[in-house]
N, C-alpha and C positions, 0 to 999 in steps of 0.2 A: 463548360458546365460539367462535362464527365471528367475533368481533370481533380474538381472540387469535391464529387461525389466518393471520386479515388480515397481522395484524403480524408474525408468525412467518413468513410468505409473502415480506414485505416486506423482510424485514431478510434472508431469503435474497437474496433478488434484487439488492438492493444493494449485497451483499456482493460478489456473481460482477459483475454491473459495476463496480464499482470495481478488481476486480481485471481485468478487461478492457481497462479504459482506462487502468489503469498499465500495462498490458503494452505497448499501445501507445505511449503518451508515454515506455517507459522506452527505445527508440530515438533518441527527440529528446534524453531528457537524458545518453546515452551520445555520442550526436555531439555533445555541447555540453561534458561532459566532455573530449571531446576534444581539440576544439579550445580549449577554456582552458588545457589540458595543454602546447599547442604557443605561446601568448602567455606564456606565467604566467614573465612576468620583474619581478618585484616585490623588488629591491632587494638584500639579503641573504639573505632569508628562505629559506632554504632547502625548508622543508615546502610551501609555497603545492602544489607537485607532486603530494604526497602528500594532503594535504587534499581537491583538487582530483580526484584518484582515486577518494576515500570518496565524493564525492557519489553518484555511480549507485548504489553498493552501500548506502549509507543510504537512497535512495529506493525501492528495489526490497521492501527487508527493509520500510518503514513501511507502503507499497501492499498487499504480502502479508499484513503482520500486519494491519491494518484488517480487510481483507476478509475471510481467515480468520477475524478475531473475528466479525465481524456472521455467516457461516453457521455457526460453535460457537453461538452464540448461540440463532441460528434451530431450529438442532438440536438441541439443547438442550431448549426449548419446547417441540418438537412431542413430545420424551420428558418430558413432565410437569417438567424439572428448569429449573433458573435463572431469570433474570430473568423472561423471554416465559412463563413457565407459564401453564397455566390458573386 
């Protein structure tokens, strides 16, 4: 039983720092966005702009969902249900 609750513990915690430290990096990759946004002369292609937009907003949604999955997860567990059960 405290082997499960280890784990259950673990994957909370991991969850909430990960979503911690994309919070933070997701500064770094909105300034980098940005400034790709202000180079992004690549030929004809019109969308390079738009592409280049989506980054932050795909990184932010992956970080999030991550994170939220390992504490559903964790949570999960400690109610008797999913993977982490006892």
């Amino acid at each position: 039983m405290e082997e499960n609750t280890a784990e259950r513990m673990g994957a909370l915690i991991i969850g909430v720092i990960l979503i911690v430290i994309g919070m933070v990096l997701a500064g770094i990759v909105v300034d980098q966005a940005v400034t790709f946004g202000t180079k992004a002369t690549i030929g004809s292609f019109a969308g390079v702009q738009a592409l280049g937009d989506l980054i932050p907003l795909v990184f932010v949604t992956v970080v999030i969902g991550l994170g939220i999955g390992l504490m559903a997860l964790s949570g999960a567990g400690f109610m008797g249900r999913g993977p982490l059960r006892s």
